[in-house]
C-alpha positions in Angstrom: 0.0 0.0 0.0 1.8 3.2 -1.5 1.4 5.7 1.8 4.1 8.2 0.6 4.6 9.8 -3.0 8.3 10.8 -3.9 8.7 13.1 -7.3 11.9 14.3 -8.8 11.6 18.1 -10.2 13.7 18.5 -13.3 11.7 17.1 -16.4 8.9 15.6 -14.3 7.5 18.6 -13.1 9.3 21.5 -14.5 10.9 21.2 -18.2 14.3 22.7 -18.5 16.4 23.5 -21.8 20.4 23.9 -20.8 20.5 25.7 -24.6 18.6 28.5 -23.2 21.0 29.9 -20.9 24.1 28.7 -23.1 22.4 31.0 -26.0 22.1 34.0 -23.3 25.6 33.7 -22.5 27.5 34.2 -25.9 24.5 37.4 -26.3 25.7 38.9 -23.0 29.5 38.5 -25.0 30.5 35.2 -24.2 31.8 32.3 -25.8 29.9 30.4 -28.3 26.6 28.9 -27.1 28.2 25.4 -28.4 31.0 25.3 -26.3 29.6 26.2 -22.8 28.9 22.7 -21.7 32.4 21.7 -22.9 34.0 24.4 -20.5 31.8 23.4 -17.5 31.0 20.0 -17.7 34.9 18.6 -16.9 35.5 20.9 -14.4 32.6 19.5 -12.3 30.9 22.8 -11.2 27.7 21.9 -11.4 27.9 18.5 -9.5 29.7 20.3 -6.7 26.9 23.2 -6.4 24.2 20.8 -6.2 26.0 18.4 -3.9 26.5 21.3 -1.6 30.1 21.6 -1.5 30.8 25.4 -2.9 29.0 28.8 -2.1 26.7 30.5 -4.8 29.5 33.0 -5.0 32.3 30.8 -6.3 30.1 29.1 -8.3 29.1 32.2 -9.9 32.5 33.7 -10.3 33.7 30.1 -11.6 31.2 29.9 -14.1 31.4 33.7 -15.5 35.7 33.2 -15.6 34.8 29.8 -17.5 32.2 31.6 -20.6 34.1 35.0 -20.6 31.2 36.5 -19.0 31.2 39.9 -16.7 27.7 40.9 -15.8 26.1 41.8 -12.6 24.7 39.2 -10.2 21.5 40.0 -11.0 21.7 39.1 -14.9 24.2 35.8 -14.1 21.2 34.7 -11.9 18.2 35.5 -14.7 20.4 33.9 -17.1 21.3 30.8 -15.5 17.3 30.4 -14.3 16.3 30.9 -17.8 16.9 27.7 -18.7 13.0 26.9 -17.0 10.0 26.1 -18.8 6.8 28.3 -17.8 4.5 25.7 -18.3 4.8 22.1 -16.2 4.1 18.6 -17.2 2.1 17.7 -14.1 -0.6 19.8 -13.6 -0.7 21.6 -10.0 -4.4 20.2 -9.8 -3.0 16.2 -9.9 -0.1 17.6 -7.0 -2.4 19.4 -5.0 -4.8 16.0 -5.3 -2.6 13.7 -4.1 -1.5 15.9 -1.1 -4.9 15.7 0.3 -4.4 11.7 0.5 -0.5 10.9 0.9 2.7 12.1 2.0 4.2 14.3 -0.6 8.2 14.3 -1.1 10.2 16.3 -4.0 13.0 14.8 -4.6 15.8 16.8 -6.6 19.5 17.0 -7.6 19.4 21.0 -7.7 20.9 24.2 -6.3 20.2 27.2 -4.6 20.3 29.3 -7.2 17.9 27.4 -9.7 15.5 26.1 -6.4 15.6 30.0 -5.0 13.3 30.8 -8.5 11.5 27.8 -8.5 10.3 28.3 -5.4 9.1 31.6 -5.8 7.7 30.9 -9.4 6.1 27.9 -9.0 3.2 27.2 -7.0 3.0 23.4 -7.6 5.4 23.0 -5.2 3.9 24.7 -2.7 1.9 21.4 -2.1 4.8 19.1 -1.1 5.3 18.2 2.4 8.7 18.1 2.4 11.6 18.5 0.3 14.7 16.2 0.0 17.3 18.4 -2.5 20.7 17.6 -3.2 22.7 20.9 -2.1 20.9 20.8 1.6 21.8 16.8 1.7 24.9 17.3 0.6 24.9 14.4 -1.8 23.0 13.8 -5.5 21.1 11.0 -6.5 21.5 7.9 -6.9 23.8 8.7 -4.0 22.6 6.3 -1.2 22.2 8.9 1.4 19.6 11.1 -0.4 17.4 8.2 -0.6 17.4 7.4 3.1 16.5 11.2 3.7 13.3 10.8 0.9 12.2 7.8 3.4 13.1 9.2 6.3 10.8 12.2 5.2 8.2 10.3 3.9 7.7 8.7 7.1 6.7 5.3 6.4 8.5 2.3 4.8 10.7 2.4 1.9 7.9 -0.2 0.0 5.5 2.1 1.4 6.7 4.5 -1.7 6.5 5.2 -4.7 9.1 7.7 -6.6 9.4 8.6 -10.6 12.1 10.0 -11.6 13.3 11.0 -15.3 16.6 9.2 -15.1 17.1 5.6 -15.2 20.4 5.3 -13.2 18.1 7.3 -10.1 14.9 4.7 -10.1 17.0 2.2 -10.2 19.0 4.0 -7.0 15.7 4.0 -5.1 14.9 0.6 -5.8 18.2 -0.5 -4.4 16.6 1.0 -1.3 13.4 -0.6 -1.3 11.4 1.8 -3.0 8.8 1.0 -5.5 10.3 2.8 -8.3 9.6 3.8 -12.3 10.7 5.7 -14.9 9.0 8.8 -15.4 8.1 9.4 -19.4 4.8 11.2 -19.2 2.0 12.9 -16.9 -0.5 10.2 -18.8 2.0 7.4 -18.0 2.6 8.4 -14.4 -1.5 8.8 -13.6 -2.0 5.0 -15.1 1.2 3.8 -12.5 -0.3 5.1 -9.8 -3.7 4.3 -10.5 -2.4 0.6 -11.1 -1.1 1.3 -7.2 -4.7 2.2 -6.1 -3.8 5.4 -5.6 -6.7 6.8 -7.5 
């Protein structure tokens, strides 16, 4: 009996396009839209920001040195948000729905800077009862330790829930931990998985 619903943010509730904020970035003077995630992705910026380990600030000043950017913190931060759909793929009316009934538990490899926005510019999230994220954990899925938080949150048994996540590698982390897990590929596809649960 599912007690305790677990969701991942990124792609399951809020679309993201990286290209967005890469195409800002050689506007404001940059380097080339093409070759931003070749600068960042080796030095390992973003897994570090998300897992906790550096302040906004370095990660800011890091990241401008990196795309030969010098704009004010204000602009780095609309820039670097940008990269977030308006529209989400879960409707706020299924959410708010299931918190009535169960436990409610986003769980997300993010970062201050993008959760700060989505926060304030997202309602739908307003209706979770708690949330597990990567920087405040200090470690990214399908990093053991974020898992036992989700449960731990979710107060109840790891069977007990159910989490969808986008990324294969991550459901298949929380079903290392017990958790009745699946990939998420649509809102359509995640209403008949959790109807098949009795959850509706």
């Amino acid at each position: 009996m599912i007690r305790a619903i677990l969701l991942d943010l990124g792609r399951v509730i809020v679309p993201f396009d990286f290209n967005q904020a890469y195409t800002r970035i050689e506007a404001l003077g940059g380097i080339p839209a093409s070759e931003v995630p070749a600068k960042l992705l080796p030095t390992g910026l973003m897994q570090r920001f998300e897992s906790g380990e550096i302040e906004t600030g370095d990660f800011v000043r890091q990241v401008s040195e990196l795309c030969g950017i010098d704009v004010p913190r204000e602009t780095f931060d609309e820039v670097w948000n940008s990269i977030f759909l308006r529209e989400t793929i879960i409707s706020e009316e299924l959410v708010a729905g299931l918190a009535a009934r169960y436990r409610m538990v986003l769980v997300s490899n993010t970062n201050p800077l993008h959760f700060g926005m989505l926060w304030k510019n997202y309602p739908i999230l307003r209706h979770f009862h708690a949330l597990v994220l990567s920087y405040e954990v200090r470690a990214m899925k399908p990093a053991a330790r974020i898992y036992r938080r989700a449960v731990e949150e979710a107060g109840c048994r790891p069977e007990e829930c159910f989490f969808t996540d986008d990324v294969p590698a991550y459901v298949e982390g929380a079903r290392a931990h017990g958790i009745d897990a699946v990939q998420f590929v649509s809102a359509a596809q995640l209403e008949q998985e959790l109807r098949q649960r009795g959850v509706f």
